[in-house]
C-alpha positions, 0 to 999 in steps of 0.5 A: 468500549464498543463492539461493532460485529457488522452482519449487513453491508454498512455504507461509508460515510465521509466525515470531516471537522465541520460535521463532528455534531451532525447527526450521522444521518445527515453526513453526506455519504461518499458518492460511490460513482466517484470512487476509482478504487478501493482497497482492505486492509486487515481492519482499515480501507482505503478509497481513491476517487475520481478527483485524486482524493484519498479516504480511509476508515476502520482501525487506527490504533496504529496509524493506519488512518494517517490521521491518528492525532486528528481523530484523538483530538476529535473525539476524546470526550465521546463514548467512541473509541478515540482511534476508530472510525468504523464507519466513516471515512475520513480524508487522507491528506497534509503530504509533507515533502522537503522545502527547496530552501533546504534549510531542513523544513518542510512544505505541504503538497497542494493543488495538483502536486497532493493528488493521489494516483495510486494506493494500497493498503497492507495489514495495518499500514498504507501506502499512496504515491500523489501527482508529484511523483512522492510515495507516502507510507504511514500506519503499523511499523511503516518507518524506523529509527536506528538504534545504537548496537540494536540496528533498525528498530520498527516503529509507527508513523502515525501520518503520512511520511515521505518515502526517500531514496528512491530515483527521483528522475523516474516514475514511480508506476504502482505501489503494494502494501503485504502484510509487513512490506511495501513494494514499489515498481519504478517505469524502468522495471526495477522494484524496491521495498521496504518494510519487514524483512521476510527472513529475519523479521526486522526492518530493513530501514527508513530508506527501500532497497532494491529487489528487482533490478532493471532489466529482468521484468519485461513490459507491461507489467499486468499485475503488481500486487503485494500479498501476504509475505511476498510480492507477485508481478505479472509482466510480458506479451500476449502469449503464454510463452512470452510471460512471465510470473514472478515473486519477489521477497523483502530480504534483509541483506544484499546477498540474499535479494540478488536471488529473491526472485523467482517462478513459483512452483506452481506454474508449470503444474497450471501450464504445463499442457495448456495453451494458458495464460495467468490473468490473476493471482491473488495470495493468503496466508497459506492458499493461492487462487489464479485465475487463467485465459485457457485456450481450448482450441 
């Protein structure tokens, strides 16, 4: 098998079923003055361009690509790894929603409908919500099955797979993939999620819960974005007074997310004194940077 250790910024190439025998300096690259916005996963990422397009690359050993199955059958009699694309992006489509027949088949989202207006990619799993106001999720423990005695038990989707539950006469406005969870911000302020329970390590189930009701977040919400085990939202007026900065954990029962969320402990040390307000906040493993507005008048 190859190793690919890259020292040097490689460019991402788009690559599709038609140009499987083209030589690699002959594929198109993604035109970069298209792309809306990128995101990283731990070894996959995601790009979002201009016309509602979605591409992915890297790592897709499981599913994080949403195309697992595509690039099996593509490439199983070449020397490359049978499940990754390490430097060529592939598009991320075929979003599958119920029929309005309700006879329990399905029907492929096209035209408008399968845009892409925004996405996120966590460790190992993604996530989108298209035109048509559907939230798809897919890769590493993205979905589950239940299991008799057992409860939820976390498995792979290897394609896109329609996110059911959530309050269909609203907006979904933002999704965030962590590390294990997927958090959703809904046009009335609430937020739901899915994923790997903080607590227990165990999926909560193929539907999200709530973990923010509406109500308690104020508007605009300036930053929605999910972290390692937590998800950090910014929200509220100009002033530093007015805002507020939350996190919220996925926790695996209703008792505990009635108090998921929570000012961090940090906050008051960074205001405190100053005439500050948070502009950013981005979160690893064990380390916080934010970045502040400080007015020093």
């Amino acid at each position: 098998r190859k190793v690919y250790h890259v020292w040097e910024p490689q460019a991402v190439v788009q690559k599709t079923m038609e140009e499987e025998g083209e030589k690699e300096e002959d594929i198109e690259k993604l035109e970069l003055e298209n792309i809306l916005c990128v995101d990283l996963g731990l070894q996959h990422g995601l790009a979002l361009d201009r016309d509602g397009k979605l591409y992915a690359w890297g790592k897709g050993s499981r599913g994080q690509l949403g195309k697992s199955q595509f690039i099996r059958d593509s490439f199983q009699d070449k020397e490359e790894s049978a499940v990754d694309m390490e430097y060529s992006a592939i598009p991320v489509d075929g979003f599958q929603i119920p029929s309005a027949i309700a006879d329990g088949s399905t029907t492929i989202l096209s035209g408008n409908d399968a845009k892409v207006r925004g996405m996120s990619a966590g460790w190992n799993h993604s996530c989108c919500v298209t035109e048509s106001n559907h939230a798809f999720i897919w890769g590493k423990n993205a979905w589950a099955e239940m299991v008799e005695k057992e409860g939820w038990n976390a498995v792979d989707a290897p394609s896109p797979t329609l996110v059911e539950g959530l309050p269909r006469d609203m907006e979904i406005k933002q999704v965030s993939c962590g590390s294990h969870h997927t958090a959703i911000l809904m046009e009335d302020g609430s937020v739901y999620a899915m994923g790997i329970a903080t607590d227990t390590a165990t999926s909560v189930g193929n539907r999200p819960v709530q973990i923010v009701p509406p109500g308690l977040i104020d508007a605009p919400v300036t930053q929605f974005s999910s972290h390692y085990d937590r998800t950090t939202i910014l929200a509220g007026g100009q002033g530093n007074e007015n805002q507020q900065i939350l996190e919220v954990q996925l926790w695996s029962t209703d008792e505990l997310r009635e108090s998921a969320v929570f000012e961090p402990s940090w906050v008051e040390s960074i205001t405190a004194g100053y005439e500050s307000r948070v502009l950013n906040v981005q979160r690893g493993w064990l380390h916080t940077v934010v970045i502040t507005e400080c007015n020093t008048q």
